[in-house]
C-alpha positions in Angstrom: -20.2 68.6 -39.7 -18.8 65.2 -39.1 -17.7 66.0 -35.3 -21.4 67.2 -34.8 -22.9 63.8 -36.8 -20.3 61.4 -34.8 -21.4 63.2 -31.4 -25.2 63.3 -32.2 -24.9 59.7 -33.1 -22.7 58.6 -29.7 -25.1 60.9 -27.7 -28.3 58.7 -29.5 -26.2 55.4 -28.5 -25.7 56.3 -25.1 -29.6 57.2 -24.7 -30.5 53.9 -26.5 -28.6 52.4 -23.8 -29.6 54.0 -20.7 -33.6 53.5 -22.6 -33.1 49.8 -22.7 -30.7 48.9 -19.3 -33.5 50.7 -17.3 -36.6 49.1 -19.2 -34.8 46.0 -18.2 -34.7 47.0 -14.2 -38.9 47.5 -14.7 -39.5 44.5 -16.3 -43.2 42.5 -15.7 -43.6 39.1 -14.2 -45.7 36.9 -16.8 -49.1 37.9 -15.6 -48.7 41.5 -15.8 -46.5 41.0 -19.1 -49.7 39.1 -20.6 -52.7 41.8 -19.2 -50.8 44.6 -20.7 -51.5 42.5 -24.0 -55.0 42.5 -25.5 -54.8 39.8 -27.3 -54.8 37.5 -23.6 -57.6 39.5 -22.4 -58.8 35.5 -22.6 -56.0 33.7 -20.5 -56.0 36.6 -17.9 -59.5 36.2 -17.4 -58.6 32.2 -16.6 -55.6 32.2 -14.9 -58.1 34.9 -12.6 -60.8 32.7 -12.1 -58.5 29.7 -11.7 -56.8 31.3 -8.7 -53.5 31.2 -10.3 -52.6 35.2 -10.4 -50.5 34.9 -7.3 -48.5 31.9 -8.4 -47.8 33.3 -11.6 -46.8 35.9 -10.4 -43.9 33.7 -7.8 -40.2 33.5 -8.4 -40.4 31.1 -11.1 -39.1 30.3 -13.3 -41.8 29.5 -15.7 -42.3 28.6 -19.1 -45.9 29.7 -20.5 -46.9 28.4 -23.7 -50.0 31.5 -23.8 -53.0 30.7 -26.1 -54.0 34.2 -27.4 -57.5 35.1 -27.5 -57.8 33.7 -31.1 -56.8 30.5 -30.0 -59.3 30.2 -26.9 -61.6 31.2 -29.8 -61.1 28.4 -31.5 -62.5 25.7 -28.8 -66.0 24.2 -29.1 -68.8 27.2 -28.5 -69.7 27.2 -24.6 -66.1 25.9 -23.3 -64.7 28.7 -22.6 -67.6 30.1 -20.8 -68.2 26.2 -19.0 -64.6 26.6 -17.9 -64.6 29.6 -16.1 -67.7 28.2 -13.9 -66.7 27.9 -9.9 -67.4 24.2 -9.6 -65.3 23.7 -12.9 -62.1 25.2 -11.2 -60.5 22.4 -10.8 -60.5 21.5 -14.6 -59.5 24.9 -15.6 -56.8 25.2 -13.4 -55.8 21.3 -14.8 -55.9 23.1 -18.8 -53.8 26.1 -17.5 -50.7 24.7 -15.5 -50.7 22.2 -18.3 -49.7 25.4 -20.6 -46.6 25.7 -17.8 -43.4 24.0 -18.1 -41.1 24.3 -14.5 -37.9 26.4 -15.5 -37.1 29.2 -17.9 -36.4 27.6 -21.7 -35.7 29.7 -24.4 -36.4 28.6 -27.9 -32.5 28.5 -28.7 -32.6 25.7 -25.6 -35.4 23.6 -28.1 -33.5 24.6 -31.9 -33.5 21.6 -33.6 -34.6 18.8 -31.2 -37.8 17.1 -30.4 -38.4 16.1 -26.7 -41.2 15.4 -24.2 -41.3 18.2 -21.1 -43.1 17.6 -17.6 -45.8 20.5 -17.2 -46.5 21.9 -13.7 -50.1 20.0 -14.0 -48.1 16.9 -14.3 -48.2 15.4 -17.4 -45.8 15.9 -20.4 -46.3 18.0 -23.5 -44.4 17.1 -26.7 -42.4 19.5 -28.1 -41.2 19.5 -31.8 -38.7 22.6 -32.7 -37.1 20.6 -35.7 -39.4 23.0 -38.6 -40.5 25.8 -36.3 -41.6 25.0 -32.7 -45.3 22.9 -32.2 -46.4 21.7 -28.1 -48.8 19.0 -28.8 -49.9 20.2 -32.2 -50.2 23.7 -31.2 -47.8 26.3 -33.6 -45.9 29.1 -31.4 -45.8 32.1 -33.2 -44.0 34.6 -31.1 -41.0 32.6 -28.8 -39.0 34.6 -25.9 -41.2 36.8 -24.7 -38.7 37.8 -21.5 -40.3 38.3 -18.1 -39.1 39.0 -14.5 -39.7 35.2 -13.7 -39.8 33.0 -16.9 -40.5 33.6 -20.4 -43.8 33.4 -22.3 -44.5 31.6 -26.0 -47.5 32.2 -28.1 -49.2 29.5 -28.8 -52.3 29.3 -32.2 -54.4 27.1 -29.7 -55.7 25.6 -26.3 -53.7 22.5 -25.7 -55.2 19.8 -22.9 -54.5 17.4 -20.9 -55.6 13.8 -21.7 
């Protein structure tokens, strides 16, 4: 019995192995990583109508910090809807590559420090990872979402530029 238990086991690792080292050959880029998730049905929808599909979908790397649905909620009633208005583009797209940080930083990289970080709109976000990790104010409540080029953070809200 214990030949059959150690072989059934080392058979299970080997599959667990083979399982993950090929999901990791298929892995998404961040936009397809975030449609396949309802809960950015919201940011999809933006980063569409901003025009930004094909840039997100570059060589990175990127850092998203990804307001879920909830957090788009969360804005004044009408913004969201205002936003995604052709002759507001240029605001939109402003909001979302403000939510993008140049390079691929994993939330070991912030542990325990505070710093400022340039966003791909231009201006800096603070970051604060001393008691969980904030960006401007906003919480992140999943970190190291992996893609094909750059990683993705959940974020609890919108954050914007000044």
């Amino acid at each position: 019995f214990m030949k059959t238990a150690t072989r059934f086991l080392s058979t299970i690792a080997v599959a667990g192995t083979l399982i993950l080292s090929s999901s990791t050959a298929f892995a998404q880029d961040i936009v397809d990583t975030a449609a396949a998730n309802d809960a950015f049905s919201t940011l999809v929808a933006a980063v569409t109508a901003a025009g930004l599909v094909e840039t997100l979908k570059g060589d990175g790397p990127f850092t998203v910090f990804a307001p879920t649905n909830d957090a788009f909620a969360k804005l004044p009633a009408g913004t969201i809807e205002n936003l995604l208005k052709p002759e507001n583009k240029d605001q939109l797209v402003a909001i979302l590559t403000y939510h993008v940080v140049p390079g691929k930083v994993m939330s070991s990289d912030l542990a325990g420090k505070q710093l400022k970080a340039t966003t791909v709109q231009g201006t800096m976000v603070d970051i604060d990872a001393t008691d969980g990790v904030t960006v401007n104010g906003a919480n992140v409540t999943a970190a190291d979402i992996v893609t094909d080029n750059g990683v993705i953070h959940v974020i609890d809200q919108v954050i914007l530029p000044n």
